[in-house]
N, C-alpha and C positions, 0 to 999 in steps of 0.2 A: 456467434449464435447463442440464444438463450438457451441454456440447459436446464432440464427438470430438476431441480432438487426437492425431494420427499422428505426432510430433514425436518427435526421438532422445528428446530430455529425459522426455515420458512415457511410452517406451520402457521407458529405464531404471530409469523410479520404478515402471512394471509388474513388475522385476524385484526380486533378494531387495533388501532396503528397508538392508541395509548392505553392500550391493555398491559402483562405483565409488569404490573407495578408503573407505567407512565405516567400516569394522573398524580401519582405518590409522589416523584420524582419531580413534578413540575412545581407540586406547591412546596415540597422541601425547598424547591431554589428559589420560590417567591420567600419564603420562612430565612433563609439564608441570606439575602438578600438585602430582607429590614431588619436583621440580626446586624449586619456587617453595616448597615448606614446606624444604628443604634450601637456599634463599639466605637462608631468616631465620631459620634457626637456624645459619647461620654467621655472618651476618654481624650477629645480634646479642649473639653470643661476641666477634666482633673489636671492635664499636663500643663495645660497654659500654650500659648500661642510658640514658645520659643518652642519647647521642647517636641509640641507638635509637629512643628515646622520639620525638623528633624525627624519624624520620624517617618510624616510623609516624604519627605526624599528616601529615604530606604525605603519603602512601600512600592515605591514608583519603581524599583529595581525587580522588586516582586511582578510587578506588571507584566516590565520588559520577560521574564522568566516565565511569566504563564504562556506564553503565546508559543512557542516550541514545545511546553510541555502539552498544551492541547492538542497541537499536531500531534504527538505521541499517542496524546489518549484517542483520534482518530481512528489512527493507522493502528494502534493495537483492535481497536472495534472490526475495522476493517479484515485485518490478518481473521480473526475470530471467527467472524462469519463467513469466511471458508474453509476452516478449520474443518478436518474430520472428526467423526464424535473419537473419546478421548485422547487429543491432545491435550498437551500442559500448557501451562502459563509457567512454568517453572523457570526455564532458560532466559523469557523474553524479563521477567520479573529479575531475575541475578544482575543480568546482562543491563536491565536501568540503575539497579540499586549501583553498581560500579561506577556507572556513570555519571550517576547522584553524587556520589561519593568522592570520585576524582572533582567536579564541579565546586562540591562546597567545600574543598581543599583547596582547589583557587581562590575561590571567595573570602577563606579563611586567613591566608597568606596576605591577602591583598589588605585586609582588615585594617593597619597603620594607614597605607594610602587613603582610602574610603572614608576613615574616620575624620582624616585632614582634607580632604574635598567636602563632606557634607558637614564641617563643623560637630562633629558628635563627641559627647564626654566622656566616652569610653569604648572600648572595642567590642563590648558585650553585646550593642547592637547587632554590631553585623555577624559575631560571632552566632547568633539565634538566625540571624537569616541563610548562616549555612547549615544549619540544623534543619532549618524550614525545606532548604532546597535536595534535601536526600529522604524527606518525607512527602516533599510535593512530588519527586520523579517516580517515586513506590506509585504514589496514588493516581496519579496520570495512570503508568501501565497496567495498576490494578481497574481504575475504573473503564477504561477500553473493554481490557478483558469481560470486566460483569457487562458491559453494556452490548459489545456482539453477543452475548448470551441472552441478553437480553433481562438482565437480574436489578431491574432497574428498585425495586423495591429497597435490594441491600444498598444500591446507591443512594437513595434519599436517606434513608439511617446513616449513614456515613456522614454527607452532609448535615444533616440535622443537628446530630450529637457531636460531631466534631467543629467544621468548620461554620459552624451554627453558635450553637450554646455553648460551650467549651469556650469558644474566642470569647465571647462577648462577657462569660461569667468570670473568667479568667483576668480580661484586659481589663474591668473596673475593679476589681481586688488588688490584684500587683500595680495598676497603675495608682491607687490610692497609697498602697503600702509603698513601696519606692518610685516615687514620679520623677521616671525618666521613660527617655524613648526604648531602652532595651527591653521595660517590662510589657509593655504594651507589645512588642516586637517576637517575647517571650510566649506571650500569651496568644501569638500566630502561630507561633512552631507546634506549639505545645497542641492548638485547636488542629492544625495540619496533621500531626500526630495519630491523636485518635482519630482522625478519618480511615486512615491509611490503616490503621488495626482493625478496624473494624469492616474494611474492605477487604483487607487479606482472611478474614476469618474463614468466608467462606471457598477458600483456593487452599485452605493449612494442607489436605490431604493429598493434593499434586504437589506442593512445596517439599513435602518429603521423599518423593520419587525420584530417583536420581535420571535413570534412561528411559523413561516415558517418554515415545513421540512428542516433540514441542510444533508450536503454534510461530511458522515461519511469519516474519515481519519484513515487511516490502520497502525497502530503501525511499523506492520512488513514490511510494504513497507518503512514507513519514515525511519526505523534502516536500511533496506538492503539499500536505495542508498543512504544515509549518509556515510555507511561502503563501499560501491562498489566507489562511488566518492573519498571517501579517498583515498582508496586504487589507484584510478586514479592520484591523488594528491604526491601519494609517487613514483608511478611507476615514473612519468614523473622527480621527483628530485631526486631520487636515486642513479643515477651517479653523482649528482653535490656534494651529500652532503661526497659521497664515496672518490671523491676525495679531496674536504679540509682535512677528515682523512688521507687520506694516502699520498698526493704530496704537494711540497711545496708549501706557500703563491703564490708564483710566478706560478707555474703549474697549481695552482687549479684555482686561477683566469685567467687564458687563458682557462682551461676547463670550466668555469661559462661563460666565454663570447660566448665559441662556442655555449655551450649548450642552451642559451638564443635565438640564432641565429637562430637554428637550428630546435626551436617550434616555430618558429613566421607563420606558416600556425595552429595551434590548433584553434585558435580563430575559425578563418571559418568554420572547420570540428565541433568545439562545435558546431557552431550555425545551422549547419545544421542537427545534433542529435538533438535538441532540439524542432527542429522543427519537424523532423521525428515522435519522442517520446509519442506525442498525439496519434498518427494515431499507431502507432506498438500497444500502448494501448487499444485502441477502436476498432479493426481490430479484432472481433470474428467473423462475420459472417462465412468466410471461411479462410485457409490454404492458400487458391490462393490469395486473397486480403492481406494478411502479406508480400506471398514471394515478391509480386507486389513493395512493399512501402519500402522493404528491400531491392532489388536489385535496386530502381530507387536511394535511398539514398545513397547507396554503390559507384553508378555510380558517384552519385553528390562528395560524400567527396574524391572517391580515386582520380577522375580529378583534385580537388581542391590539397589533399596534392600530386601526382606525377607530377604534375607543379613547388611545391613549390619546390619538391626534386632535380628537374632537375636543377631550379636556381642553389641552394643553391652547388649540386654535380659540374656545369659548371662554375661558377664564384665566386667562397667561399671568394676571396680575396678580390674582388670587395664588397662581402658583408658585409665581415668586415669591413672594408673602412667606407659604409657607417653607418653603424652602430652604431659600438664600435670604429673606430678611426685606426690609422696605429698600435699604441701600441701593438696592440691585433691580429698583423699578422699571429704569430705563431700560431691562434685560425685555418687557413684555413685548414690543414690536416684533425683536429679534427673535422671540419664542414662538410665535403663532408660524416664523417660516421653519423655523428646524423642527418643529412640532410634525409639519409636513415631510422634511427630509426623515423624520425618524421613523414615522411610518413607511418608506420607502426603506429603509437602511434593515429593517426588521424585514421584511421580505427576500432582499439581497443577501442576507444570511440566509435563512433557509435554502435559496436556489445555490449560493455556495457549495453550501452543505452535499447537495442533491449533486452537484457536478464534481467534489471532493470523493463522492461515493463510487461515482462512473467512473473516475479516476482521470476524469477530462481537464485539459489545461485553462478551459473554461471558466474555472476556480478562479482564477488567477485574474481575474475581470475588475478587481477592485484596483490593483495596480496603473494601470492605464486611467483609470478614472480620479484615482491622486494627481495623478501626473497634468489633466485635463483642466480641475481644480486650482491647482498652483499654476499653470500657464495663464489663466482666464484671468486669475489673482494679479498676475506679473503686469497684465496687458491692458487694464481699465484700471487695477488701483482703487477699488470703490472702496463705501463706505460700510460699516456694518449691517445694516438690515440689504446691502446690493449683496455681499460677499456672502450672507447667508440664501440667498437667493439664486445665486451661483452656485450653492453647495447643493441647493435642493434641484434645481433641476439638474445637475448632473446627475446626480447620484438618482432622479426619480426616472433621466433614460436609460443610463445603464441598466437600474434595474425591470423597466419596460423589455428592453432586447434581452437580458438573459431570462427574462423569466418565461420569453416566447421561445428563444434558444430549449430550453429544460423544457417545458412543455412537446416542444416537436419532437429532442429527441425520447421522451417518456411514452408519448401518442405514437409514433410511428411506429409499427412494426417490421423489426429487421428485413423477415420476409417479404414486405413491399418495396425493398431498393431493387435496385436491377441488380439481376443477377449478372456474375461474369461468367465466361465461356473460360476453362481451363485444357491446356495440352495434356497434363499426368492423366493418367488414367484410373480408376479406381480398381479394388481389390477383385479380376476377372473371373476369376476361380471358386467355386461353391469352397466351403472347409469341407475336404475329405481326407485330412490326418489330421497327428497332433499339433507336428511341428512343421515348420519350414525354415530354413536357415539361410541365408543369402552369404556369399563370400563374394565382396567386390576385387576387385583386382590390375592393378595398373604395371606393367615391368616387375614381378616379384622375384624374378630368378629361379633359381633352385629350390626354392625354398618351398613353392607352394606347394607340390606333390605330397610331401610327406604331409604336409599339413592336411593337407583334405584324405589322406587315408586316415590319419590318425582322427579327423573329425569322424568319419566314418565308423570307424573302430570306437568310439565313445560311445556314438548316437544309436549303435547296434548292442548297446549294454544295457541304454536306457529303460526300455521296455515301452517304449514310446513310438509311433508309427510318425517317419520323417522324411523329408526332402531334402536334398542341397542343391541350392542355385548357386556356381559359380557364374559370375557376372566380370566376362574380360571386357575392360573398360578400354579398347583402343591401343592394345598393347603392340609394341613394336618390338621385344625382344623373341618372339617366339614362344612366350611363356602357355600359350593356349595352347598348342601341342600339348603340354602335359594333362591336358583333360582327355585326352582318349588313353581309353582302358578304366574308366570307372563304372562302375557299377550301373546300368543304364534304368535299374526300378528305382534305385533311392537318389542317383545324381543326374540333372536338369541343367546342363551348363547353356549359356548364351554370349554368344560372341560378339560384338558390333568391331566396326574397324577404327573409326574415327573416337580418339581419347572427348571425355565429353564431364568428368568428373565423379568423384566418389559418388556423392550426392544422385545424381544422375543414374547410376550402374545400382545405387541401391530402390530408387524409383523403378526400375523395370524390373528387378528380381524381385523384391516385396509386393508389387502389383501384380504378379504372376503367380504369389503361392497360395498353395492351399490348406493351410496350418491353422489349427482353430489358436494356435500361435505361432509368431511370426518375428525371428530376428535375425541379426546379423553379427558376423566376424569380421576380423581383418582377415587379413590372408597372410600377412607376415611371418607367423607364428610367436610374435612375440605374446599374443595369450593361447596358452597351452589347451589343447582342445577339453582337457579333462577338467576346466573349469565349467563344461557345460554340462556334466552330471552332477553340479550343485543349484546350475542356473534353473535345467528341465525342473530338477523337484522342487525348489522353492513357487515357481511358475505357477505348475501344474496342480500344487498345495495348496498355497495360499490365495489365489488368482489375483494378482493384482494385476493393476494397470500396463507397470511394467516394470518392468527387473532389468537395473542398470549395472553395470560393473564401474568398479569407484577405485584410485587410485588414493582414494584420501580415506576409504573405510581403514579402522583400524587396524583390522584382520590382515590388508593383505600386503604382500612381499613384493618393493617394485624394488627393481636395479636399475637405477634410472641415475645419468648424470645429474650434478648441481646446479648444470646451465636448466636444464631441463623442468627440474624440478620446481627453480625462481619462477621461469616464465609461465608454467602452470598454475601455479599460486596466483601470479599478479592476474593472468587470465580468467582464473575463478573467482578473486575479487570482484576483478571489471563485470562480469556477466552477474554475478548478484546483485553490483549496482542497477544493474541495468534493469532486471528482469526480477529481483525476486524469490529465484528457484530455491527452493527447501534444499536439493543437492547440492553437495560436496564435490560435485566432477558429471562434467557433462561430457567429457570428450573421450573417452576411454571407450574402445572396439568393440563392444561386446554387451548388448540390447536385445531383451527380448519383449515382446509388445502382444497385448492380447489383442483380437484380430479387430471387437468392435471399433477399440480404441484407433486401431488402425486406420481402420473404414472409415472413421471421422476427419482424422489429421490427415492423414497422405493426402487428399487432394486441392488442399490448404497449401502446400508444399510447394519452396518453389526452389531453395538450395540445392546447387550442383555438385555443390565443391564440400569442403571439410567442415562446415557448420551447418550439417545435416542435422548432426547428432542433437546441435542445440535446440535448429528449428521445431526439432520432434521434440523435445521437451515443453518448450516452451508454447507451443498449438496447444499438445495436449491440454496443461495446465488451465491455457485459455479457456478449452471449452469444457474444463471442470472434472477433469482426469488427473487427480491427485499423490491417487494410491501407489505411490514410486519407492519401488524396495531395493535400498544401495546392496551389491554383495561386495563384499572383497575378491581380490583378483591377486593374480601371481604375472609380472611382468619380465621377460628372460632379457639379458641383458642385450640390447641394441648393434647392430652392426654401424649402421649410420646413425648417427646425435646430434649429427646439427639443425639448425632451423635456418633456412636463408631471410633475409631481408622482406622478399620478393612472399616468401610465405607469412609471415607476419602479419603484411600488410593486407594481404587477401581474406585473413582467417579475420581479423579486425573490420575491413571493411566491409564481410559478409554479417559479420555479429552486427553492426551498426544499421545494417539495412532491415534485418529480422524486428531491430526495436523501431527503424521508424516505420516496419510495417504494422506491427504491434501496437505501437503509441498513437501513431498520427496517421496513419491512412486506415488505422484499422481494421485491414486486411482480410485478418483470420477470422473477426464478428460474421463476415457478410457469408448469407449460404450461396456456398457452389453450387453450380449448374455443372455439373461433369457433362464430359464430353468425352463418349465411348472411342476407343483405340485399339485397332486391330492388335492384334499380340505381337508382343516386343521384337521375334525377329522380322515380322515384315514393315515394321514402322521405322526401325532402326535400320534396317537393312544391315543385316551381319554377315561377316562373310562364314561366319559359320553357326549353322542352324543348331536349335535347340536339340537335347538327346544326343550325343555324339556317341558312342561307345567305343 
């Protein structure tokens, strides 16, 4: 479901779509652009052909190196623009520089190898290319950052003055002064450098905050457009690499020079996705603000590349000329078709981009279309002006269906799919207290009594108006018995016979209360009830979304075996893969939920069993319910500590269904059609009815 966000940032993604500095930022990267074609064509006048040579092979490493770091500057864009207002960059910033850092330590180590595979005279090359690589990963996560913000203006000065002027004034001085390939190579880092300072300038004031909320980054965004940019990366050289396999020295490089010719419009359309890319991001309010931003973008790049097409198709000779030189005349036939693929290929970024934002697999549409490419290549064996003929119509259908793809899903509005009919029921009860608190309950033993007096005894301290639902989930030891003699104003128990799951037992008690907030306990008592006179006032203080109890916050005191502790780590790993979540511990008993948020997720809900807790996390999140405050907790130590096989598997296989309802069916997007349900004991049929005394 699209949520309203009232927020500057989709303020100004409602406004014209290259406003905040975009229009700055498109011509710094046209300015950057003929900077970076004007440092190699001086600087491989000054060097000479050998040392050039060289120093394009290391360049070419830089290549390989940009395309992960773009994914980064995505996904940080992306993180951003769901960012609540003050989060940091501070964490996600550390956490690349490391990465940077361990990176061009490999690089550095590796420096004797490198030096003896690309023939180079010294290790100082590559030594400046790991310099470059702990400056390019700063500037990657610093430019994401400005660019969810939308600070697109600090990004063209960045570029400008660094990887602009800097390089180029740089690389004819040092290349003049000592001509070899490290100073040209020097004269990258160095231009990489001042980007990246002058990117951080404006983030100096978060850099110094140590515990400032940070700006969570999404695993499965960074992998999908690291893999969907790749897959851009291969589409666009897949003919060039097609043909050194199969035509001779002589042919392939007349096809490398058309084909060179023939993207020189990409730049532009890059940088006008990149600019888009915020706003496609941050554009939930409505369906009609995406199609807005998507068709004004569309209009910008296809003008942009069916200008360059027209050149490129009317004067191919002329542009070889100026280009590549007369040598490479026989490049003009081959230029008039990739003239045409290019203008398609500029397009396919953009819809990328658009589908990297959705966070759709969609992205990933360039891959298959490689693969299409090299099959057709394998299967006829043509000649140069066939095989770029080949490249252009593939690449002109793929980008036909995805750009009808992105369009439907930008035009359609969620509200028009069919809705589905759900069993859960929604929250029945007006709010007429504070609180309501749900205890589900499977065979507890002994145990449960004192616990739910002792919750009692808290929740009567509070100063708060409450409910308790215990909720016996089909129990067979008799433990329901112990719910008579409670309190019959403040305790609400409900009974079913048939065991049916956590999950389940907490769907009928959270649906039944009337709490302008609404959470749950174990019943165990391994959390001490008196952790809920810190949970009600943070709650009821601060109002957030919801108030999680964490085993991993600093604060609290678990007694928890070693088996115990492994297998929750590796489990919090896995689910961050998966999902994303800013939290430290999703599975910990003890959630309190404020009621709208409630009313949203629960009937999204389909978990029975022990990955309730995540399902609720992770709805929420979906539909834009952020505000999640970890508390610490006190954990008593365990009667039982094992985990069987048999649970593992179940707790796993429910996490796995939640992401591909999440990812791929998309599930939680579409609005529910609730479907009313008599109250929980007659749908359930209990054998013992609600209010016991």
């Amino acid at each position: 479901m699209d949520m309203p966000d009232v927020s500057l940032r989709s303020r100004i993604a409602g406004s014209g779509w290259l406003g905040s500095g975009g229009s700055l930022f498109f011509f710094a990267t046209v300015f950057v652009n003929l900077a970076n074609f004007g440092f190699h064509a001086a600087v491989s006048r000054i060097l000479g052909a050998s040392s050039y040579g060289a120093l394009g092979a290391v360049l070419s490493l830089v290549v390989v190196a940009s395309v992960p770091l773009a994914g980064l500057q995505l996904a940080s864009a992306q993180a951003q623009t769901r960012a609540e207002p003050g989060r940091s960059a501070r964490r996600l910033l550390s956490r690349t520089l490391l990465g940077s850092l361990i990176a061009a330590a490999v690089v550095a180590l590796a420096a004797p190898q490198l030096d003896n595979f690309f023939n180079l005279p010294s290790p100082a090359t590559v030594l400046w290319l790991s310099a470059w690589l702990v400056f390019a990963g700063l500037s990657a996560a610093a430019q994401g950052t400005l660019m969810g913000r939308f600070r697109f203006g600090v990004l063209a000065l960045g570029l400008v003055v660094g990887s602009g002027a800097t390089r180029l004034l740089l690389g004819v001085v040092l290349s003049t002064a000592h001509k070899g390939p490290a100073s040209a190579m020097a004269a990258t880092a160095i231009g990489q450098a001042v980007t990246t300072l002058v990117l951080l300038f404006p983030l100096r004031a978060e850099l110094r905050v140590r515990n400032a909320p940070h700006v969570p980054l999404s695993w499965f965004e960074s992998l999908l457009s690291t893999a969907a940019l790749t897959g851009l990366a291969l589409l666009t050289g897949i003919d060039t690499l097609l043909a050194r396999h199969f035509f001779s020295a002589r042919l392939s490089g007349i096809y490398s020079g058309a084909a060179v010719a023939g993207r020189i419009a990409l730049f532009a359309s890059g940088a006008l996705a990149l600019i888009a890319f915020p706003r496609f991001a941050v554009a939930r309010t409505t369906n009609l603000e995406r199609r807005r931003i998507l068709i004004q973008a569309l209009l910008a790049v296809t003008g942009v590349a069916v200008a360059a097409a027209l050149v490129l198709v009317a004067v191919p000779h002329l542009v070889v000329d100026v280009l590549l030189g007369q040598k490479y005349d026989e490049s003009a036939s081959v230029l008039r078709i990739l003239g045409l693929e290019g203008a398609c290929l500029a397009v396919l970024t953009l819809v990328v981009y658009f589908q990297i934002a959705r966070r759709s697999r969609l992205a990933l549409v360039a891959w298959p279309a490689s693969g299409l490419i090299a099959l057709l290549t394998w299967l006829l064996n043509p000649g140069p002006n066939a095989l770029a003929w080949i490249a252009a119509g593939v690449v002109g259908a793929v980008t036909a269906v995805s750009l009808l793809l992105a369009l439907v899903a930008g035009l359609t509005p969620r509200a028009a799919r069919q809705p589905r009919s759900i069993t859960v029921p929604p929250l029945r009860n007006p709010a007429e207290i504070d609180l309501t608190l749900v205890v589900p309950f499977f065979n507890p033993g002994d145990r449960l009594r004192p616990h739910l007096d002792e919750l009692v005894k808290v929740l009567d301290r509070t100063n708060v108006t409450y409910e308790l639902i215990p909720v016996a989930d089909g129990c067979t030891d008799g433990s329901d018995a112990q719910l008579h003699g409670l309190p019959p104003d403040k305790v609400r128990p409900v009974v079913y016979a048939d065991n049916r799951g956590k999950g389940s037992a907490l769907h009928v008690g959270l649906a039944d209360g009337r709490g302008r907030y609404l959470g749950f306990v174990d019943a165990d008592g391994d959390l001490p009830a008196e952790l809920l006179r810190s949970f009600v006032g943070v709650a009821f203080a601060a109002e957030p979304d919801l108030a999680i109890g964490s085993k991993r916050h600093p604060g609290s005191k678990v007694i928890y075996p070693e088996n115990r502790r492994i297998y929750s780590w590796v489990y919090q790993r896995f689910v961050h893969l998966l999902f994303g979540l800013s939290v430290r511990d999703t599975q910990t008993g003890l959630k309190i939920v404020r009621r709208d948020v409630l009313a949203a997720v629960l009937p999204r809900m389909l978990e029975k069993r022990y990955a309730f807790d995540l399902e609720l996390l992770v709805v929420a999140r979906r539909l834009g319910y952020r505000n999640v405050i970890e508390l610490p907790v006190v954990i008593r130590e365990r009667i039982s500590t094992t985990i069987s096989l048999r649970q593992v598997r179940r707790i796993l296989q429910d996490t796995l269904a939640i992401f591909y309802r999440l990812r791929l069916l998309r599930w939680y997007d579409v609005e529910p059609e609730v479907t009313l349900l008599e109250p929980a004991h007659s749908t359930l049929e209990p054998s013992v009815a609600s209010g016991l005394g």
